[in-house]
LUMLO-907533 format. One record per residue: residue number from 0; x, y, z of N, C-alpha, C, O in turn. Coordinates in steps of 0.02 Angstrom, whole numbers, always signed. Atoms other than C-alpha are relative to their C-alpha. Example, Ala and Ser with C-alpha at 12.3 -4.5 7.8 and 13.67 -1.06 7.14 Angstrom:
site resi: 0	n_X: +45	n_Y: -59	n_Z: +0	ca_X: +615	ca_Y: -225	ca_Z: +390	c_X: +45	c_Y: +60	c_Z: +0	o_X: +97	o_Y: +59	o_Z: +33
site resi: 1	n_X: -42	n_Y: -59	n_Z: -3	ca_X: +684	ca_Y: -53	ca_Z: +357	c_X: -39	c_Y: +55	c_Z: +37	o_X: -14	o_Y: +110	o_Z: +45
# end
This chain:
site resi: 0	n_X: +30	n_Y: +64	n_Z: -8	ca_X: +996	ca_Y: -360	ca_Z: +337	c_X: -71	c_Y: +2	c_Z: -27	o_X: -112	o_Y: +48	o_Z: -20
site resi: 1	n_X: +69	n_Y: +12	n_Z: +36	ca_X: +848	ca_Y: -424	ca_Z: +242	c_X: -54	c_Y: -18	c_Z: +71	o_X: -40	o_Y: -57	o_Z: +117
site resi: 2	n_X: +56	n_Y: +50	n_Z: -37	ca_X: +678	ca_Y: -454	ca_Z: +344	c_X: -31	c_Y: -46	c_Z: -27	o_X: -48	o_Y: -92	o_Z: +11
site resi: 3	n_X: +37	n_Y: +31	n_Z: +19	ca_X: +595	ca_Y: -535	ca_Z: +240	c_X: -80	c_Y: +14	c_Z: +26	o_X: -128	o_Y: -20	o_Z: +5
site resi: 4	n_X: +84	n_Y: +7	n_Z: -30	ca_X: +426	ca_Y: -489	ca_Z: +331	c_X: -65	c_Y: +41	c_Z: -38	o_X: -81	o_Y: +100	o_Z: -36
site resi: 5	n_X: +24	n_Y: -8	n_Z: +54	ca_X: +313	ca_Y: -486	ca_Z: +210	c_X: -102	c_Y: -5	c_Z: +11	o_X: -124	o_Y: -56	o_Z: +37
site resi: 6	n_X: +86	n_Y: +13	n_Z: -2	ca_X: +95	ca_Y: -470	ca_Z: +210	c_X: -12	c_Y: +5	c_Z: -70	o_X: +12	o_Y: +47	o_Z: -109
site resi: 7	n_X: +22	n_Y: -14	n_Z: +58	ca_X: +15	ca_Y: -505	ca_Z: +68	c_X: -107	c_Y: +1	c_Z: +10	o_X: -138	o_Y: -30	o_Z: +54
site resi: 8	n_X: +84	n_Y: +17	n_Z: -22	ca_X: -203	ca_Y: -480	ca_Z: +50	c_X: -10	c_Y: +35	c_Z: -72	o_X: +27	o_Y: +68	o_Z: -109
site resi: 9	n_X: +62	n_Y: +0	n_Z: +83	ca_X: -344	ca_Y: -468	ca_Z: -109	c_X: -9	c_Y: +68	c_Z: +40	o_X: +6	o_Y: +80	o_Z: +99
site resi: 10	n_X: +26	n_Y: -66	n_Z: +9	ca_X: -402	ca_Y: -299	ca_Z: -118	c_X: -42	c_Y: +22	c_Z: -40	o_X: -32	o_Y: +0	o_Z: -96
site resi: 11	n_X: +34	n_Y: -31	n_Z: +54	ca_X: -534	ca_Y: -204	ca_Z: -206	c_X: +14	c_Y: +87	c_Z: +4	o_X: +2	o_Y: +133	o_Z: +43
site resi: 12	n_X: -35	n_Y: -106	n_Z: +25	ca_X: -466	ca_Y: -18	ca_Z: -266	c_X: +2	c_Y: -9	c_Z: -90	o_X: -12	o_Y: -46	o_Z: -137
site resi: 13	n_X: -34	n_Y: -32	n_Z: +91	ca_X: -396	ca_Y: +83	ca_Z: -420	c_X: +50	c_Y: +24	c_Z: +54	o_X: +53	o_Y: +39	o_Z: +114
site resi: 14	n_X: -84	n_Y: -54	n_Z: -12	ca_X: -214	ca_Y: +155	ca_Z: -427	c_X: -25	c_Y: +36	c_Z: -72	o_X: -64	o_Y: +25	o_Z: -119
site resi: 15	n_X: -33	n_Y: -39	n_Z: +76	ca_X: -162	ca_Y: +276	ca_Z: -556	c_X: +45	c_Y: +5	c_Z: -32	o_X: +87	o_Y: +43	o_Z: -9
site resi: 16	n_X: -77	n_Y: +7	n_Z: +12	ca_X: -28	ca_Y: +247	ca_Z: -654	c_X: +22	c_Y: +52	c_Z: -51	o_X: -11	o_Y: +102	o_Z: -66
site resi: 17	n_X: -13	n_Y: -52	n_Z: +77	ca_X: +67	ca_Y: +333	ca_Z: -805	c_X: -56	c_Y: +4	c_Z: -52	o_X: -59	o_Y: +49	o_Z: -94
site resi: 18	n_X: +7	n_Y: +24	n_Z: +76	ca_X: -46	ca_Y: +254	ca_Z: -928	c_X: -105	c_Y: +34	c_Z: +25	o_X: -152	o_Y: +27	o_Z: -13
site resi: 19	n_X: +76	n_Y: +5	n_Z: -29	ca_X: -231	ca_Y: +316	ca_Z: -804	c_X: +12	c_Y: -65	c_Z: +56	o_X: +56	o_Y: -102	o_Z: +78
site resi: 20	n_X: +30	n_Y: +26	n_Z: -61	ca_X: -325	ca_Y: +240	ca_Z: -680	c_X: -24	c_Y: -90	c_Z: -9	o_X: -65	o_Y: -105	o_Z: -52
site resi: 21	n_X: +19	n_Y: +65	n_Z: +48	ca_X: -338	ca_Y: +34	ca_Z: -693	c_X: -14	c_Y: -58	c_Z: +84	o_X: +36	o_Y: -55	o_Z: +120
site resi: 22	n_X: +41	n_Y: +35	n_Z: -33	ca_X: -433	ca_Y: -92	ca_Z: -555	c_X: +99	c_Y: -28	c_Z: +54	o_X: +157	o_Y: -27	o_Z: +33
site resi: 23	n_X: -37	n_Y: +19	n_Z: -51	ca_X: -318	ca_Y: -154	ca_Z: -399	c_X: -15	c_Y: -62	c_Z: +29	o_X: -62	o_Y: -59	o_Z: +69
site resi: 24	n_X: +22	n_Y: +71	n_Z: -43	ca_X: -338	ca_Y: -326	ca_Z: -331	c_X: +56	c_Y: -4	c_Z: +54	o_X: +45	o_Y: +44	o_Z: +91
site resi: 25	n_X: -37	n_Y: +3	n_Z: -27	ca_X: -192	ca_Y: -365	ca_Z: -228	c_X: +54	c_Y: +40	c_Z: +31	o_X: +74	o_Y: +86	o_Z: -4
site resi: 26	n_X: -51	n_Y: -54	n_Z: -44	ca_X: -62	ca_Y: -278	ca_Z: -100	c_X: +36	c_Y: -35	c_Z: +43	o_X: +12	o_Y: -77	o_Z: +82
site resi: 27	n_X: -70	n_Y: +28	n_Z: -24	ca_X: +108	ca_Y: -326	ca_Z: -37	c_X: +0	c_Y: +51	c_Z: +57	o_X: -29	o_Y: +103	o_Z: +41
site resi: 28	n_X: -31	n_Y: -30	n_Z: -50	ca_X: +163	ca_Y: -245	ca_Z: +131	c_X: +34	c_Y: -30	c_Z: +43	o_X: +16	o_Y: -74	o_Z: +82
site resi: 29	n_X: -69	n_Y: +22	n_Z: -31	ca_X: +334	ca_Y: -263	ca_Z: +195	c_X: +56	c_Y: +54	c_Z: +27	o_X: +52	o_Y: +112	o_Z: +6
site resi: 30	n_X: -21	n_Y: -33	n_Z: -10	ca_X: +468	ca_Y: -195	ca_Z: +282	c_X: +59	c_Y: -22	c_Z: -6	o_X: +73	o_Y: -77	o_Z: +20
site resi: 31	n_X: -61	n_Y: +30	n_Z: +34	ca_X: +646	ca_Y: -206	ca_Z: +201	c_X: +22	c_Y: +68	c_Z: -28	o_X: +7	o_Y: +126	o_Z: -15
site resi: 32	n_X: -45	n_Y: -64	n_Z: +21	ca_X: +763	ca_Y: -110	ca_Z: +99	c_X: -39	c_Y: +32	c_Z: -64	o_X: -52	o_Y: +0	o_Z: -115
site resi: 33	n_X: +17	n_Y: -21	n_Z: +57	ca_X: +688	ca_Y: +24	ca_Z: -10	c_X: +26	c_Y: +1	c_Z: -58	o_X: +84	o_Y: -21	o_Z: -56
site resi: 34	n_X: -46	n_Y: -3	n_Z: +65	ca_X: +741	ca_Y: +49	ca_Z: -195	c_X: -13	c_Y: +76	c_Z: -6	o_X: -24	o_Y: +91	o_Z: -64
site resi: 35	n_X: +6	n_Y: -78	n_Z: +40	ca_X: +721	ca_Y: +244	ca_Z: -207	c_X: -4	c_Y: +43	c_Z: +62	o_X: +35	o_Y: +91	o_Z: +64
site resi: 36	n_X: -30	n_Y: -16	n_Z: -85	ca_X: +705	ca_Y: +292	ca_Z: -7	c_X: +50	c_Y: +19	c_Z: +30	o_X: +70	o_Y: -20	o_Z: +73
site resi: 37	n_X: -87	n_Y: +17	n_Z: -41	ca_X: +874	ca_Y: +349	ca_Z: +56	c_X: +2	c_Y: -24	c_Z: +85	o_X: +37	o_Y: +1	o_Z: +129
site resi: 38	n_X: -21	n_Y: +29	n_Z: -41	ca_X: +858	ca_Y: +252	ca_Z: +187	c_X: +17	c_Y: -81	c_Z: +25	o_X: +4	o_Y: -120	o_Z: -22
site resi: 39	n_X: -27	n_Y: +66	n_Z: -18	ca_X: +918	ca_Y: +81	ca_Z: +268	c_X: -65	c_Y: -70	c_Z: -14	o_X: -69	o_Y: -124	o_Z: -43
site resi: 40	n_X: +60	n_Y: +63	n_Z: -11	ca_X: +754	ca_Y: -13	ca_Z: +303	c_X: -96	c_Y: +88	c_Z: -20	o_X: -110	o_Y: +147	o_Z: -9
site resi: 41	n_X: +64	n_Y: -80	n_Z: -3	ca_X: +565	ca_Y: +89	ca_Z: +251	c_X: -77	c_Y: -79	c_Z: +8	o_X: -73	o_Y: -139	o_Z: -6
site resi: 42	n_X: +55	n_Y: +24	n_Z: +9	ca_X: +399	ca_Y: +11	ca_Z: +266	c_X: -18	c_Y: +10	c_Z: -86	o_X: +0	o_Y: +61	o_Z: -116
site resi: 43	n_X: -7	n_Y: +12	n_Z: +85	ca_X: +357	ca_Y: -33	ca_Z: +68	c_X: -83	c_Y: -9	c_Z: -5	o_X: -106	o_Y: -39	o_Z: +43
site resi: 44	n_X: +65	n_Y: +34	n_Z: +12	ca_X: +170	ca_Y: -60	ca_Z: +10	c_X: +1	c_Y: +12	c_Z: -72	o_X: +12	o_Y: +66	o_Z: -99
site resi: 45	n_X: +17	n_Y: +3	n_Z: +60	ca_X: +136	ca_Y: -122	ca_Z: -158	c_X: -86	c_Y: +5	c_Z: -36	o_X: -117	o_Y: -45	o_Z: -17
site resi: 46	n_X: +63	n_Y: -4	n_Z: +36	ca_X: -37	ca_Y: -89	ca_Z: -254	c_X: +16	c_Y: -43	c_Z: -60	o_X: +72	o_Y: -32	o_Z: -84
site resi: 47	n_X: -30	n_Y: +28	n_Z: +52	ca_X: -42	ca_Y: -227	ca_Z: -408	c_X: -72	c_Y: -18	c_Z: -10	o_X: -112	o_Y: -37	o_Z: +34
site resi: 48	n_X: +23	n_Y: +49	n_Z: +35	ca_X: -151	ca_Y: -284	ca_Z: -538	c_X: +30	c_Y: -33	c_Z: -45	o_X: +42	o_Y: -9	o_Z: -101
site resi: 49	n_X: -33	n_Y: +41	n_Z: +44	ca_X: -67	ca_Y: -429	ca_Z: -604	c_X: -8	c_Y: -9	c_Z: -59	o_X: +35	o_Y: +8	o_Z: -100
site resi: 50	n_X: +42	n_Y: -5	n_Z: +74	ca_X: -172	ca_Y: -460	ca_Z: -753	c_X: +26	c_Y: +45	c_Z: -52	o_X: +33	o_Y: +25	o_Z: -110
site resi: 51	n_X: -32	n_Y: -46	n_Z: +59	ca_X: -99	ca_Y: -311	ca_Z: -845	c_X: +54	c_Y: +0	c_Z: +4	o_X: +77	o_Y: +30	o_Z: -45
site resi: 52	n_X: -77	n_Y: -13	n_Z: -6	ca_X: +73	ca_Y: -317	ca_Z: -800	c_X: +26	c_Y: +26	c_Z: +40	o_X: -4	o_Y: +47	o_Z: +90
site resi: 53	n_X: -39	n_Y: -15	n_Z: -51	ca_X: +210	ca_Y: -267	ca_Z: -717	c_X: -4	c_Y: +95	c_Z: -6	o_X: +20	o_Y: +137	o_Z: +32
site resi: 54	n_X: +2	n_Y: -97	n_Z: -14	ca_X: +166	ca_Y: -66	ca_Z: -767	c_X: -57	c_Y: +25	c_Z: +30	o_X: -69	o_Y: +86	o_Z: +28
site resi: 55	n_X: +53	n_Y: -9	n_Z: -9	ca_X: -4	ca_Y: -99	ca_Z: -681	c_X: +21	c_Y: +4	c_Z: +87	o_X: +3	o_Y: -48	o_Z: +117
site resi: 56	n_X: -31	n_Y: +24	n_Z: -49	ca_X: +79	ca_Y: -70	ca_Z: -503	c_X: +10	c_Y: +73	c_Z: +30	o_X: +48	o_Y: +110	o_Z: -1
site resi: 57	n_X: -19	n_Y: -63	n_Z: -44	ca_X: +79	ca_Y: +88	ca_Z: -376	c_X: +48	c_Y: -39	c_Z: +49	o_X: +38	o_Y: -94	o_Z: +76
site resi: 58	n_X: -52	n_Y: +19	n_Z: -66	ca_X: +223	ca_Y: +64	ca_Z: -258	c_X: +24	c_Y: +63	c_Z: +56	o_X: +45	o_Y: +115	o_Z: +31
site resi: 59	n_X: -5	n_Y: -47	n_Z: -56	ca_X: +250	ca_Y: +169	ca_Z: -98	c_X: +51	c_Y: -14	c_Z: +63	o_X: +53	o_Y: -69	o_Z: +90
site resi: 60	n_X: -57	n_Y: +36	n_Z: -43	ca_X: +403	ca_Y: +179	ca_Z: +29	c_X: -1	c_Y: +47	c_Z: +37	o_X: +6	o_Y: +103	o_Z: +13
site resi: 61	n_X: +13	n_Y: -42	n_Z: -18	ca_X: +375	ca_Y: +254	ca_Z: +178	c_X: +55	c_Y: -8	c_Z: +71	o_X: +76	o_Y: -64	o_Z: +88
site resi: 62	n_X: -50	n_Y: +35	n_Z: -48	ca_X: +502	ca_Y: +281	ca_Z: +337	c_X: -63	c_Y: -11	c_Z: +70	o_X: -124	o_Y: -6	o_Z: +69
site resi: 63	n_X: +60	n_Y: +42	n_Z: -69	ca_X: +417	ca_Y: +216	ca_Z: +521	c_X: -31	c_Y: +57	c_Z: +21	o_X: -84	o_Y: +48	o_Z: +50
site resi: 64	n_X: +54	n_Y: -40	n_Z: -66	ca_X: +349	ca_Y: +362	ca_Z: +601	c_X: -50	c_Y: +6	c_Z: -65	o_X: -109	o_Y: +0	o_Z: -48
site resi: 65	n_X: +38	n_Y: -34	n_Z: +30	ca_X: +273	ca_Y: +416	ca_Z: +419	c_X: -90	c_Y: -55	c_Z: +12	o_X: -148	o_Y: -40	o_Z: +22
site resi: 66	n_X: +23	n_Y: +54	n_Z: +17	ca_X: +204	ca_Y: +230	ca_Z: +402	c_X: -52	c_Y: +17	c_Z: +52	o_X: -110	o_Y: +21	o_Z: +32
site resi: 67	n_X: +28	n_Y: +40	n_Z: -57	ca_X: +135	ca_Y: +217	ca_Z: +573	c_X: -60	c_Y: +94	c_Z: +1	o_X: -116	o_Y: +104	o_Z: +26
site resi: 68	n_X: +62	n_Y: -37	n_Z: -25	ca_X: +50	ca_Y: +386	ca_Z: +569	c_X: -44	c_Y: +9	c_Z: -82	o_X: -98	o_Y: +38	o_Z: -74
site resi: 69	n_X: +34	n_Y: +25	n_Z: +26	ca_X: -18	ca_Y: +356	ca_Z: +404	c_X: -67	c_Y: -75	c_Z: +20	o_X: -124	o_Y: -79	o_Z: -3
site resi: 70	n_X: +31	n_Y: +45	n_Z: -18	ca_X: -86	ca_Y: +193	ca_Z: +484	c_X: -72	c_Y: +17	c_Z: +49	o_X: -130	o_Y: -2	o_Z: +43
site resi: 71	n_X: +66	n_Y: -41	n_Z: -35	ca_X: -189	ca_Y: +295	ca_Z: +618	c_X: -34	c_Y: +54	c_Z: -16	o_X: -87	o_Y: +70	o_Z: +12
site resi: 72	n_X: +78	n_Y: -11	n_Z: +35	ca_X: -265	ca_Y: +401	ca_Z: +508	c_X: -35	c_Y: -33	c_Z: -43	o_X: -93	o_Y: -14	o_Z: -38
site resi: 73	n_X: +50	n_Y: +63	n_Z: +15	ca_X: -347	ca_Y: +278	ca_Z: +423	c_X: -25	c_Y: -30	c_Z: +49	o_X: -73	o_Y: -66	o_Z: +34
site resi: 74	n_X: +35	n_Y: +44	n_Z: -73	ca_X: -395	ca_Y: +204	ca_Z: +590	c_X: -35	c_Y: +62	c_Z: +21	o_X: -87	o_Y: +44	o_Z: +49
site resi: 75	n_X: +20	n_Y: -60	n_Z: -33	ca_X: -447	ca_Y: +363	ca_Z: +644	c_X: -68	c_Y: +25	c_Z: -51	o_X: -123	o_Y: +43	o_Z: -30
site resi: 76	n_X: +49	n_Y: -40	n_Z: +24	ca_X: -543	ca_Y: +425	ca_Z: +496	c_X: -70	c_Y: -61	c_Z: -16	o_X: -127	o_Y: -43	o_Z: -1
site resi: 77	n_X: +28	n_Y: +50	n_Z: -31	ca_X: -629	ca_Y: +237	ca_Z: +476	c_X: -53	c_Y: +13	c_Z: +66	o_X: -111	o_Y: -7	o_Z: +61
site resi: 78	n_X: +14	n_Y: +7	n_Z: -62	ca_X: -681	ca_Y: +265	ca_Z: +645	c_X: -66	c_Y: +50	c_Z: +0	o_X: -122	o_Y: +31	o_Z: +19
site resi: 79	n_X: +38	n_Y: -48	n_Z: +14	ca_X: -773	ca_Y: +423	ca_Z: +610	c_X: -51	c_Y: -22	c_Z: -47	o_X: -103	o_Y: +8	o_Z: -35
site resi: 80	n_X: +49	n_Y: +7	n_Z: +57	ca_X: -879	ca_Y: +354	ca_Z: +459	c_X: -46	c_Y: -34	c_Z: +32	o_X: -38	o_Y: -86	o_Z: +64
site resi: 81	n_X: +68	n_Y: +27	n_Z: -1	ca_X: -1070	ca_Y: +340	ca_Z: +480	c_X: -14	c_Y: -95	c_Z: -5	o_X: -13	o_Y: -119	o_Z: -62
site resi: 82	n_X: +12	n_Y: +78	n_Z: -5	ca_X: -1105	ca_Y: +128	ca_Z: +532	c_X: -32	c_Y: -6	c_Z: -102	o_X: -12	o_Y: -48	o_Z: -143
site resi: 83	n_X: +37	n_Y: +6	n_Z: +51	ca_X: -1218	ca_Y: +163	ca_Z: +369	c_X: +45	c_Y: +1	c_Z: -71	o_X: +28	o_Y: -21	o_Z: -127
site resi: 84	n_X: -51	n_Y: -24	n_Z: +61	ca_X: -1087	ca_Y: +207	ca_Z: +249	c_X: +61	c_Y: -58	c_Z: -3	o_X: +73	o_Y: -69	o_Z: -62
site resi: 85	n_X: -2	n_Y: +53	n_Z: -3	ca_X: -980	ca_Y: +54	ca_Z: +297	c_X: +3	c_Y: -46	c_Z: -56	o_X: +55	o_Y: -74	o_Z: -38
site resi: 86	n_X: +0	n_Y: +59	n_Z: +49	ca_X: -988	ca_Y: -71	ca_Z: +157	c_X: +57	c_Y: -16	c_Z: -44	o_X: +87	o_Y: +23	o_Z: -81
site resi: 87	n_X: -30	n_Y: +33	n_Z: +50	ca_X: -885	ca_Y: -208	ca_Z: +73	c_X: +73	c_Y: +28	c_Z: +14	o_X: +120	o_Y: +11	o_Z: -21
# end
């Protein structure tokens, strides 16, 4: 079964692709059926700069526990960074 549940948000990054390293604006995160995952349902996050195309695009498929403890270290290491360091 499809979820459909889908986040989308603007971003400022770089990915790296085949071709180097090229500016990131936008990011898809959803949870649905992977294409390369062997599994049923994965948490999915897309990296995209539209502007160049469809080869300008990191994609990542991750299953729930990886997702969710990926999620708290980033919350975790966030948490740790100097108020001063902070920005944008």
């Amino acid at each position: 079964m499809c979820t459909y549940l889908t986040e989308h948000l603007e971003i400022k990054g770089s990915g790296k692709g085949a071709e180097g390293w090229f500016k990131l604006d936008q990011a898809s995160v959803y949870f649905d059926h992977p294409v390369h995952l062997p599994l049923e349902h994965s948490l999915n996050i897309d990296f995209l700069q539209p502007s160049l195309g469809p080869s300008a695009r990191v994609a990542v498929e991750l299953d729930l526990g990886s997702a969710k403890r990926l999620a708290d270290a980033i919350i975790s290491t966030l948490a740790q960074v100097s108020e001063g360091l902070l920005q944008g």
